[in-house]
C-alpha positions in Angstrom: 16.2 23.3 -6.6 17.4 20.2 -8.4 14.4 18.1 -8.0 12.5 20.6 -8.0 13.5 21.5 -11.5 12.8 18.0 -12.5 9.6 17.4 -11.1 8.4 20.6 -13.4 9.6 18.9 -16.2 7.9 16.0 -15.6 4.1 18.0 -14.5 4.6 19.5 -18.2 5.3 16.1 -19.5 2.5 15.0 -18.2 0.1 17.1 -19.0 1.0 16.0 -22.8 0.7 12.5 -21.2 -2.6 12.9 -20.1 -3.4 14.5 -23.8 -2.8 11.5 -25.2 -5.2 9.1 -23.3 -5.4 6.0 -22.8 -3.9 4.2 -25.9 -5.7 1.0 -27.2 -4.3 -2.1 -26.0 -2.2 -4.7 -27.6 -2.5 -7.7 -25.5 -5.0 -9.6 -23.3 -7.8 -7.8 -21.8 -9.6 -9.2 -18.7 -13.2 -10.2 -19.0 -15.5 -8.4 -16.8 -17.1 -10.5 -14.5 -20.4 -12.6 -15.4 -22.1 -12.3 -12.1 -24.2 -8.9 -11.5 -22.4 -6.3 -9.1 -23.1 -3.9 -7.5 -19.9 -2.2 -7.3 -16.1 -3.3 -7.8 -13.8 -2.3 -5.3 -10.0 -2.8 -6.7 -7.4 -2.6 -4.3 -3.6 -2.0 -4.3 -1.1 -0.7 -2.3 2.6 -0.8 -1.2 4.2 -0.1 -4.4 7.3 1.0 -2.8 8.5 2.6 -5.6 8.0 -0.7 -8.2 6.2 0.7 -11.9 7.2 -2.0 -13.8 9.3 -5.2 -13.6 12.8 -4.8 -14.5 12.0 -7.2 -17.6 15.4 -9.3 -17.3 13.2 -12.9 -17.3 10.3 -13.9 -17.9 7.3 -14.2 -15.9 7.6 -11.2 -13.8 4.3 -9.9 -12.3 3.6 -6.2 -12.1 3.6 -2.6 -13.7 1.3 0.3 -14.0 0.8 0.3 -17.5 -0.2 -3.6 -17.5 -2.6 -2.6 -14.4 -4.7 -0.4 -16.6 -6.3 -3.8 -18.4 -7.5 -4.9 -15.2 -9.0 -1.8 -13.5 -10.9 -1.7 -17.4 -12.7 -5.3 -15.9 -15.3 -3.2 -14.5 -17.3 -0.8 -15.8 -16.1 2.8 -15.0 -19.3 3.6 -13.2 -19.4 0.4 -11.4 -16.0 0.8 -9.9 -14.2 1.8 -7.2 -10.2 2.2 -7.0 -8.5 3.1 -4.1 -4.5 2.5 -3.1 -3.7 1.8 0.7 -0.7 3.5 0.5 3.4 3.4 1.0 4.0 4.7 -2.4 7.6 4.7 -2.3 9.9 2.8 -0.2 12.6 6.1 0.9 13.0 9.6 0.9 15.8 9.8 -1.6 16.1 11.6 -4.3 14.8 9.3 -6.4 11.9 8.1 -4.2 10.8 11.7 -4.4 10.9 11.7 -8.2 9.2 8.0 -8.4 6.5 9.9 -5.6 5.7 12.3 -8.3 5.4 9.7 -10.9 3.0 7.3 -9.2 1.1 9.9 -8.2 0.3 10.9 -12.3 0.2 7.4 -12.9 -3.1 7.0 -10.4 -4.5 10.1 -12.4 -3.9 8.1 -15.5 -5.6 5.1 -14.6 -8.8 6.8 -12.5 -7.8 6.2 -9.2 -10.8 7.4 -6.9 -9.1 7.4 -3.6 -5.8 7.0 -2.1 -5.0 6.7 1.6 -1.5 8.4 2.6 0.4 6.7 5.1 1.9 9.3 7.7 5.4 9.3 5.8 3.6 9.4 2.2 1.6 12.9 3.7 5.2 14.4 4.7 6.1 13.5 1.4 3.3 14.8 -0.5 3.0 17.9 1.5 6.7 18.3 1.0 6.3 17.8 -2.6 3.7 20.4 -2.9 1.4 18.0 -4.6 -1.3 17.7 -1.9 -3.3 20.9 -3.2 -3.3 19.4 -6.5 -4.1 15.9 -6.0 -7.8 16.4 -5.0 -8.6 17.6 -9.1 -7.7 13.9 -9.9 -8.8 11.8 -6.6 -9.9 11.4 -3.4 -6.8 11.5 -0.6 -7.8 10.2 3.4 -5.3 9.5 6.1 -5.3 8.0 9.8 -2.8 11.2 10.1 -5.7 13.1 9.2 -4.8 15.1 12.2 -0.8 16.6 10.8 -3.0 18.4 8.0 -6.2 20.0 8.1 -6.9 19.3 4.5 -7.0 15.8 4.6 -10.1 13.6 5.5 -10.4 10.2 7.2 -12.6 9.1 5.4 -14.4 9.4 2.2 -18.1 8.1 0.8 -18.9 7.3 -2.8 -22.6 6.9 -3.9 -24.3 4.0 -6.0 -27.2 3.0 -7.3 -28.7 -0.5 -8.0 -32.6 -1.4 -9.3 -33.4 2.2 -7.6 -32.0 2.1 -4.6 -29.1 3.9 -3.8 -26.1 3.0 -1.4 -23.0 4.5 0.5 -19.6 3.3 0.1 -17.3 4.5 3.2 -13.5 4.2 3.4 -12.0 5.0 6.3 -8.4 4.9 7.7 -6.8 4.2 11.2 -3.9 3.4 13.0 -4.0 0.8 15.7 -0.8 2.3 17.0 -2.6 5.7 18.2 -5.2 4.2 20.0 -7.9 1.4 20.7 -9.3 0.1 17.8 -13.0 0.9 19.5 -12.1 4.5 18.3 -12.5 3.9 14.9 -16.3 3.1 14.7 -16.8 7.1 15.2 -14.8 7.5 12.0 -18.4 6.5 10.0 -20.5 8.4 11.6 -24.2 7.6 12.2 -25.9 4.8 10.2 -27.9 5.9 6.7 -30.9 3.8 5.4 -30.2 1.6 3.6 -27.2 1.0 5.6 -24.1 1.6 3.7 -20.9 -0.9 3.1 -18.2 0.2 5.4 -14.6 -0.6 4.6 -11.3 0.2 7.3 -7.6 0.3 6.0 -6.3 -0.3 9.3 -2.3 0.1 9.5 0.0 -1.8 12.2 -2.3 -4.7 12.2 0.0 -7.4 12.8 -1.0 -10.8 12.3 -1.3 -11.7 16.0 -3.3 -8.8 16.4 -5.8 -8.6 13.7 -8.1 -11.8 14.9 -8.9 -10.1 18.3 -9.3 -6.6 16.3 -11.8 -8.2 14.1 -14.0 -9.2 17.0 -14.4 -5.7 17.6 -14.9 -4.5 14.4 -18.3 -5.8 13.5 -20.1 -2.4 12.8 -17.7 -2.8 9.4 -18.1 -5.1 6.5 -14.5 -5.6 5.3 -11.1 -4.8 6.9 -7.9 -4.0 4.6 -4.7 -4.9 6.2 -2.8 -2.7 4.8 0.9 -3.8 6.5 0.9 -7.1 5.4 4.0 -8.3 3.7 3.0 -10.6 1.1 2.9 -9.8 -2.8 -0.2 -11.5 -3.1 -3.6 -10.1 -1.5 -5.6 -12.7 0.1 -8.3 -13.0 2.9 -6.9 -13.6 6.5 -9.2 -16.2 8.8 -12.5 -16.9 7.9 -14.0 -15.5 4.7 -17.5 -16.2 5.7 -17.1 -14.0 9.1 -17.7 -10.4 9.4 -16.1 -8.0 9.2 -14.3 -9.8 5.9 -10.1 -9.1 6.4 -8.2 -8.6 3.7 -5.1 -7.5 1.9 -4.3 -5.3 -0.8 -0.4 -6.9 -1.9 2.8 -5.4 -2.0 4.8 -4.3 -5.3 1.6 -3.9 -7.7 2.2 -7.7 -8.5 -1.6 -7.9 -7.9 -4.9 -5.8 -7.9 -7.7 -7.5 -5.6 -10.8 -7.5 -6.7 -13.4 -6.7 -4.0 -17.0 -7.2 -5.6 -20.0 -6.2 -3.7 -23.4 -7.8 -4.1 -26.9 -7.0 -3.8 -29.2 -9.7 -4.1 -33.1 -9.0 -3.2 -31.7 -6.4 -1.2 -29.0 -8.8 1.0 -25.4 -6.9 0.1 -22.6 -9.8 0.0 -19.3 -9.3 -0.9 -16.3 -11.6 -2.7 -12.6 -11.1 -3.0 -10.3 -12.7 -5.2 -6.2 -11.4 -6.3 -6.0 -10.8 -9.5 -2.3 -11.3 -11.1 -1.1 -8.4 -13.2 0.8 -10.3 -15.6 3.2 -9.7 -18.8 0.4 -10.7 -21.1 -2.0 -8.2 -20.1 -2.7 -5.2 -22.9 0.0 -2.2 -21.8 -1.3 1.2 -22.0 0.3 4.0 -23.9 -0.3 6.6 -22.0 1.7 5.1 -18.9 4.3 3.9 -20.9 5.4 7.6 -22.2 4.6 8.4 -18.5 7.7 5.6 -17.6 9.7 6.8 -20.2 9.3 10.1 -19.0 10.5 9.1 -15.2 13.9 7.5 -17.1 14.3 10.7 -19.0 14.6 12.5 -15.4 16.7 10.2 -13.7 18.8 10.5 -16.5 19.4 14.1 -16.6 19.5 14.1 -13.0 22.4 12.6 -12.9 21.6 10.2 -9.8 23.8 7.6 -11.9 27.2 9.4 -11.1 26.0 11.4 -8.3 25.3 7.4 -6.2 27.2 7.2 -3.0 30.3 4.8 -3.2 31.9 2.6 -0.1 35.6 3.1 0.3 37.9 -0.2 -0.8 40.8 -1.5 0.8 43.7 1.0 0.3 45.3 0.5 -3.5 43.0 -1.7 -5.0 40.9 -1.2 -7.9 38.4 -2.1 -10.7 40.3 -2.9 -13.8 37.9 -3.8 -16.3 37.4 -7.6 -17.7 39.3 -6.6 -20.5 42.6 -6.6 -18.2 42.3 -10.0 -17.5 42.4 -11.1 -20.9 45.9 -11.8 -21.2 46.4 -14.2 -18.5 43.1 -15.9 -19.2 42.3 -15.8 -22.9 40.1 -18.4 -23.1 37.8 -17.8 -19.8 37.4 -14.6 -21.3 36.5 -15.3 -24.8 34.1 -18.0 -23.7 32.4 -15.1 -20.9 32.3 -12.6 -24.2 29.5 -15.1 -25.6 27.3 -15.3 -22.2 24.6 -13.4 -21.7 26.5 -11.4 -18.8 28.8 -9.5 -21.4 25.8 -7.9 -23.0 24.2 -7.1 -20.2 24.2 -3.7 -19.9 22.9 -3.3 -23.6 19.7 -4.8 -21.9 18.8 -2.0 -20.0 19.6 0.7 -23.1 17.3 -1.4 -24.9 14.5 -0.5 -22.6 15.7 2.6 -21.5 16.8 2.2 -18.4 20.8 2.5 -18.5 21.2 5.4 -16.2 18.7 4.3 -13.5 20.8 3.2 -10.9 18.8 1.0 -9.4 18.8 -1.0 -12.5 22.3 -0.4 -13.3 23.9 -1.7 -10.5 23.0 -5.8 -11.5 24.5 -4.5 -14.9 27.8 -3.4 -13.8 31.0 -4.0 -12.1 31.8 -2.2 -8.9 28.7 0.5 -9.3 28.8 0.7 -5.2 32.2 1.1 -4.7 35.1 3.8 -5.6 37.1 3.1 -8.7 33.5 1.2 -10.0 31.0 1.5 -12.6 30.2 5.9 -13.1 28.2 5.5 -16.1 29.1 4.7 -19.7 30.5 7.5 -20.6 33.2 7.3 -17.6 33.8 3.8 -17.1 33.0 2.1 -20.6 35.3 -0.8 -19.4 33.1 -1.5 -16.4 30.0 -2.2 -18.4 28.1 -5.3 -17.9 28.5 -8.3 -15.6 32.3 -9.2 -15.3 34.9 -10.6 -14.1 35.2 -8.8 -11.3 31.7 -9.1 -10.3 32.2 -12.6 -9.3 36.3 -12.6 -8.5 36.8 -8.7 -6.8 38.3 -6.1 -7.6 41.5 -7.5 -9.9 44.0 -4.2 -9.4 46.2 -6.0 -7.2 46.1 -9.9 -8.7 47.2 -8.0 -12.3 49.8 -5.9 -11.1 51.7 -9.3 -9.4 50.5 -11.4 -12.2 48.8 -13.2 -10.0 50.8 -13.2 -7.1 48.1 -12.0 -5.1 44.3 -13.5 -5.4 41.5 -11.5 -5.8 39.2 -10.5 -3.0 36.0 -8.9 -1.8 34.1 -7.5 -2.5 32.2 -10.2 -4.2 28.8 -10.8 -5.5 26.8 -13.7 -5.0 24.4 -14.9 -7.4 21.4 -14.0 -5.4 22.3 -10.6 -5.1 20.8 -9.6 -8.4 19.2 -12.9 -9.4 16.2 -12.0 -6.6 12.7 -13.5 -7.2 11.9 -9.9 -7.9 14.6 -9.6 -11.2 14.5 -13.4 -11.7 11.3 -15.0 -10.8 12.2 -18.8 -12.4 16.0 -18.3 -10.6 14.8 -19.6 -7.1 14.9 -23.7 -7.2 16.7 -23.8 -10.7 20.4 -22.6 -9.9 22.0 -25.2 -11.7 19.9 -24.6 -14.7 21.3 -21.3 -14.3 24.6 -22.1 -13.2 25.3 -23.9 -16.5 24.8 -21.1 -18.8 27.3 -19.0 -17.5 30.3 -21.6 -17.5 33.3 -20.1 -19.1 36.2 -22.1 -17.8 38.5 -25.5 -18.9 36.7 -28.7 -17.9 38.0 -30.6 -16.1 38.3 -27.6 -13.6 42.4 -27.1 -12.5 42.2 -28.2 -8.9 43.3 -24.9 -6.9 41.3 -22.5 -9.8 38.1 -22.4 -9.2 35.6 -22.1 -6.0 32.9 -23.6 -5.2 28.9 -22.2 -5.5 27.4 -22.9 -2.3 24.2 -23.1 -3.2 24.6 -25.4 -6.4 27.6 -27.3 -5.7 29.3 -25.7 -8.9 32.6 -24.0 -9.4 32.5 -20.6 -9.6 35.5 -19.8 -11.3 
C-alpha cells in the first residue's frame, strides 16, 4: 500500500511534469548530422536504475535530462528511439519506485519503443503500468508469450524521395531456442524490402559471431547483454547483419543512421557520449526532483536494513574523538569529507540511500548513520569511516584499537562516483591528509594502493 501510495503521487506529479514541456536548454546542443538520412535510430538500454550521475566530480557521463539534447540531433520525424531494456537493476522498493520514474522519463523524452526484458514485464505488469504505457510508446518483448498484450515486434513507417520503407524491431532470446527461430518473427518480405533490426538477449560474446552467420535475413543485430558503458560494433562493421550494442548506465545513446542512396539503404553507427555539458531539460529535472521527494517521504533512508556489529561496540561520532586527537580532527574539519553530506542537500539528494551511504558513517550497520534527524553526529565522511567503529578504543582511552568494519577508498570512490579517481590515488590521497608529519611510527597504516598512511 506503501508504494503504492507513492507511485500515485508521483503519476499526479507527472502529469504537471508533462504540462510543463520540454524546457529550453541551457547548455550545448548537438548538431544534427550533415549527411542526408533516412532515419535515425538511437539506442539505449541497461539503465539499471542510473538517472543521473551522483555529481560528486567532475566528468561523469550520463542522465536523462542531459539525454534529451541528443535524442533533439535528429529531427522528430526522422527519428527512431527505442530502449533495449533492464530498466532497473532489483526488485526493491526503490527499484520499483525508480521503474515508475524511468518509465515517465521515456514519455518525456519520445521514446517510440521499449523492449521489456522478462524481469522488467513482471515488473511492469506488477506495477500496473503495462496498460498505460502503450498511450506514450511502443512496448515488444522476447517474453511476448507471459502476456498476451505484448508484441514481439513492432514496425514504424518512413518515407524518403517518395518511396516509403518499413522499420522492424524485433526481440528474442537465444536461451529459448535456436536462433533460426527468429527469422519468423518478421514475417514475409515487403517491397521495397524493409530494414530489419533484432535485440537478441544472452548473446554472449563467444556466441554472437556464429549467431551472426545465421542471421543474414537481418540488417543489424543489438546485443543487448553486453557489459560495457560504451556501445560499439562487435566484428566486422562492413558484414551483415551489422552487431551492435546499445551501453549500459545511459553513459551513451548510439546513433544508428540509416541511408538511402539511389535506392541502396546503408547504415552507420557511432556512441554518442551524454556528457555534463550537454543542455539539461526542465521537464526531467522536476521529474528527478520528484523521484527524491518520494524516496524521501518513503522513508527508505531509516527503514535500510542494517548488519549486526560485534557485541558492545558502537558508532560514536567524530566528534568523540576530538579530545584525544585535537589536531587530526581540526585539520579533517577543513577537508572536503566533513562537508560531505551538505553535498547531497545541496542537490537534493540527502535521504536517498543510495547516495547517502558514501556520505555517512556506519549507514549499513546498527548503531550507524539513520538520517539527520537521528544521528546528526554521524553525518559526513569520518573518522570512523576509515578507523571502525571507535565505542570501544574511547571507552579504554585507547586501550583497545579500533576495528572493522572499515572502508576502503574504492568503496565509494568507484569510476561511477569518481571518474578521474582511478590512476590518480595519490593525487587524491594528499587532499585528505589530516595527521603530524613526520607520521609517529606505530599510528598510522599504510594505503595499499598508494603507499600512503592512512591514519
Amino acid at each position: 500500500m506503501r508504494l503504492a501510495a507513492y507511485i500515485a503521487i508521483l503519476l499526479t506529479g507527472c502529469l504537471c511534469v508533462l504540462s510543463v514541456g520540454m524546457g529550453p536548454p541551457k547548455k550545448r546542443e548537438v548538431k544534427p548530422a550533415g549527411k542526408p538520412v533516412l532515419l535515425t535510430v538511437f539506442l539505449t538500454g541497461n539503465e539499471l536504475g542510473s538517472m543521473k550521475p551522483c555529481g560528486c566530480s567532475g566528468g561523469q557521463l550520463g542522465g536523462l535530462g542531459r539525454r534529451s539534447a541528443v535524442l533533439r540531433s535528429a529531427a522528430k520525424d526522422r527519428r527512431l528511439i527505442l530502449d533495449v531494456g533492464s530498466l532497473v537493476a532489483g526488485d526493491g522498493e526503490q527499484d520499483l519506485i525508480k521503474f515508475n520514474v524511468i518509465i515517465r522519463a521515456f514519455e518525456l523524452l519520445g521514446y517510440d519503443l521499449v523492449n521489456l526484458t522478462k524481469d522488467d514485464l513482471r515488473l511492469a505488469r506488477n506495477l500496473g503500468l503495462l496498460g498505460n504505457m502503450g498511450a506514450y510508446m511502443k512496448v515488444i518483448s522476447a517474453d511476448a508469450a507471459a502476456d498476451a498484450n505484448v508484441p514481439v515486434r513492432f514496425s514504424k513507417q518512413v518515407a524518403l524521395d517518395g518511396k516509403r520503407y518499413a522499420v522492424t524491431v524485433a526481440s528474442f532470446d537465444m536461451r529459448s531456442g535456436g536462433i533460426e527461430q527468429a527469422e519468423g518473427l518478421f514475417g514475409p518480405e515487403p517491397n521495397p524490402p524493409d530494414i530489419k533490426i533484432l535485440i537478441l538477449r544472452g548473446c554472449e560474446p563467444d556466441r554472437i559471431d556464429s549467431a551472426a552467420r545465421k542471421l543474414g535475413f537481418v540488417d543489424c543485430v543489438v546485443c543487448a547483454d553486453d557489459a560495457d558503458d560504451r556501445p560499439r560494433v562487435i566484428g566486422d562493421p562492413g558484414r551483415k547483419p551489422l552487431v551492435i550494442t546499445a551501453g549500459r548506465l545511459g553513459k551513451y545513446v548510439g546513433r544508428l543512421d540509416i541511408t538511402a542512396v539511389k535506392g541502396s539503404l546503408g547504415l552507420r553507427f557511432q556512441p554518442m557520449a551524454v556528457t555534463e555539458d550537454l543542455a539539461e531539460d526542465q521537464a526531467l529535472t522536476r521529474l528527478y526532483e520528484e523521484y527524491q521527494l518520494i524516496v524521501k517521504e518513503s522513508g527508505l533512508l531509516e527503514r535500510q536494513g542494517r548488519i549486526s556489529l560485534a557485541e558492545g561496540l558502537k558508532y560514536a561520532g567524530s566528534a568523540s574523538c576530538k579530545a584525544c586527537h585535537t589536531y587530526e580532527y581540526e585539520m579533517w574539519s577543513k577537508k572536503k569529507h566533513a562537508d560531505a553530506y551538505a553535498t547531497l542537500e545541496k542537490v537534493g539528494s540527502a535521504y536517498d540511500p543510495e547516495c547517502v551511504v558514501c556520505h555517512s558513517v556506519g549507514m549499513r550497520y546498527e548503531s550507524g548513520f539513520v538520517s539527520p534527524e537521528k544521528t546528526p553526529q554521524l553525518k559526513d565522511v569520518g573518522c570512523e569511516n576509515c578507523h571502525g567503529p571507535g565505542s570501544e578504543h574511547i571507552e579504554t582511552a585507547g586501550e583497545k584499537r579500533t576495528v572493522e568494519p572499515r572502508s576502503e577508498c574504492m568503496d565509494c570512490h568507484t569510476p561511477d562516483n569518481s571518474a578521474n579517481y582511478n590512476g590518480n590515488e595519490a593525487e587524491y590521497f594528499e587532499k585528505i591528509i589530516h595527521w603530524r608529519e613526520p607520521n609517529a611510527p606505530g599510528n598510522v597504516k599504510i594505503d595499499k594502493k598508494t603507499g600512503g598512511s592512512k591514519d
